[in-house]
C-alpha positions in Angstrom: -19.5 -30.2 1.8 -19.5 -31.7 5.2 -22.4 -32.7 6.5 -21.2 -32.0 10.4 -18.6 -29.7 11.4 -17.4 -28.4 14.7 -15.2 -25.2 14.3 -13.0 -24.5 17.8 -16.2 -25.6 19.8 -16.5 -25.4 23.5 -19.3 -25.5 25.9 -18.9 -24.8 29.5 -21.6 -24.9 32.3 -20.4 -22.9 34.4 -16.6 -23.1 35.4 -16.9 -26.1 34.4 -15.7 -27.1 30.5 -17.3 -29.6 29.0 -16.3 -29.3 25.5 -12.3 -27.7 25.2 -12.5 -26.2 21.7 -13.1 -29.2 19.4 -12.7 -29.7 16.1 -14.8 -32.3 13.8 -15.3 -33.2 10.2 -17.9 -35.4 9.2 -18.5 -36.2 5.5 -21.9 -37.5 4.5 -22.3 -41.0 4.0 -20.2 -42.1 7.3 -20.9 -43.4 10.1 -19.3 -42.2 13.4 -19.4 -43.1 17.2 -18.8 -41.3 20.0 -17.2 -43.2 23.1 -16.4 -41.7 25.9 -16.9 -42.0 29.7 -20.2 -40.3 31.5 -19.8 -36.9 31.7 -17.3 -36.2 28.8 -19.2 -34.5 27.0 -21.0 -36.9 24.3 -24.7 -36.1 25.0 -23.6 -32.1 25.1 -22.3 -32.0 21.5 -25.3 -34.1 20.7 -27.7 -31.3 21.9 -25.6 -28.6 20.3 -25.4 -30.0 17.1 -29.6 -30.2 17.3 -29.7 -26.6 18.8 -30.7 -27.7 22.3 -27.6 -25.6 23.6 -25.8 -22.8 22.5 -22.1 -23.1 22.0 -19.8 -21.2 24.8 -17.3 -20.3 21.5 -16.8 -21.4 18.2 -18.9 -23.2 16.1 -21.2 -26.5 15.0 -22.5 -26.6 11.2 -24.8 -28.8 10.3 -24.9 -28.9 6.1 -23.0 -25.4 6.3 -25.7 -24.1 8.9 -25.4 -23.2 12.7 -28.4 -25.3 14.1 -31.7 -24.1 12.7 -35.4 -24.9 11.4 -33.9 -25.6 8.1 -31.1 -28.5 9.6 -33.6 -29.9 12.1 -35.5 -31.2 8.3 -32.5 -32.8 7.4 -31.6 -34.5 11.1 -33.3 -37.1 13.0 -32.1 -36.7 16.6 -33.2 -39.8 19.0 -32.1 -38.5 22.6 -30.8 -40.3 25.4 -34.5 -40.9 26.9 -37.9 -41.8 26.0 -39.9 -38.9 24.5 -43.1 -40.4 23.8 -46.4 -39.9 25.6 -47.4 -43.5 27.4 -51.0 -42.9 26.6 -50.3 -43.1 22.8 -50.1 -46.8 21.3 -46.8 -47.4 18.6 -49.4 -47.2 15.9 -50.7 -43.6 17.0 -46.5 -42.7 17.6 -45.7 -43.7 13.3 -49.1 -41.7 12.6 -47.4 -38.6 14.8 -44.1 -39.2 13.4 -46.0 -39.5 9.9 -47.8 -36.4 10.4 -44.4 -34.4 11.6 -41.9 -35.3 9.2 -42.4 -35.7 5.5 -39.1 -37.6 5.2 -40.8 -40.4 7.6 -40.9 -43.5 5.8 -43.8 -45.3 7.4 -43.3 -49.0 5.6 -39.7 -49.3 6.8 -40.9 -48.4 10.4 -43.6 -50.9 9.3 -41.2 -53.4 8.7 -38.7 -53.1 11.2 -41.9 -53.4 14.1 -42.7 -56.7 12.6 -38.8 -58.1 12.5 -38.6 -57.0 16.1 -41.8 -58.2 16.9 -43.0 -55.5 18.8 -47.2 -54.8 18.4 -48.3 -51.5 17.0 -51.4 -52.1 19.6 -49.5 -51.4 22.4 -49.5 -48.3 24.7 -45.9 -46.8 25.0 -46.4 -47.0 28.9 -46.6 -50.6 28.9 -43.6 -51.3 26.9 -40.3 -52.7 28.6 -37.5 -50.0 28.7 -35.6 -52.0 25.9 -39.1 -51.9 23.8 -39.7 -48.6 24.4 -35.9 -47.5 23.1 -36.5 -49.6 20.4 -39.7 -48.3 19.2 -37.8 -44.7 19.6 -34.5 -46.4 17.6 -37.2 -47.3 14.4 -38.6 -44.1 14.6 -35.6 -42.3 14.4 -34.2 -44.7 11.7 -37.3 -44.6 9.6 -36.6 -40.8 8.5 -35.3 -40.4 5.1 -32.5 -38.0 6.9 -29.6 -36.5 5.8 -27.8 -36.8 9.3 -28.9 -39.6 12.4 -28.0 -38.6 16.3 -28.3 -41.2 18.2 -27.6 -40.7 21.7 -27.2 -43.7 23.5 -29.8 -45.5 21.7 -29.5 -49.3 22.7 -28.8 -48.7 26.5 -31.8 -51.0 27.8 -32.4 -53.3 25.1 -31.3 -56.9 25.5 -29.1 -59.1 23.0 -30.9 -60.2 20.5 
């Protein structure tokens, strides 16, 4: 079974069409990117496929499901801004994430703060733009999930 599958989808706002009836397969175990210019419609099949929008026609599947309760357990969704609070430090954001999802694996987020060097002491709101997207990226990543959307995730962080 697919793990992501868009059935004659299309999403207009409006007049305007943003999505033209597409059709996608995704098998589990791949890894797929979505290029595109601003405003084709990237970010849109994003939020669809995490139930943030309803289609205009056809379909998205997620696992064999439309968008639910039951696919959001299975998908970690980064979106294409910061979503954290800037009161809360990165250690309080792995205890949320901890607390919220019982796939998240707190060691590798562990881990992956210390190889990027960032300081579970800090507040959110005092991170850089690229550190703050990073913090969000290991979040994300640190889910045992069944499906990753990432949209846009490295926009502000600098080359390594």
């Amino acid at each position: 079974m697919s793990i992501f599958e868009c059935k004659a989808l299309t999403k207009n706002y409006g007049v305007k069409t943003v999505l033209d009836s597409i059709d996608l397969t995704i098998e589990p175990g791949r890894i797929v990117g979505l290029l595109g210019p601003n405003g084709s419609g990237k970010t849109t099949l994003i939020k669809l496929a995490n139930g943030l929008l309803t289609p205009t026609s056809g379909e998205i599947l997620i696992a064999g499901k439309a968008p639910c309760r039951a696919t959001k357990a299975i998908v970690s969704y980064l979106p294409d801004r910061n979503t954290l609070p800037g009161w809360m430090t990165i250690a309080q954001a792995l205890d949320y994430y901890g607390d919220f999802y019982s796939d998240f694996r707190r060691g590798v987020a562990e881990a992956m703060l210390m190889n990027l060097g960032l300081d579970r002491t800090q507040k959110i709101k005092t991170l850089s733009k690229g550190m703050r997207e990073k913090t969000q990226l290991i979040l994300t990543m640190s889910r045992d999930a069944k499906l990753y959307l990432l949209d846009e995730p490295i926009g502000g962080v600098d080359p390594a």
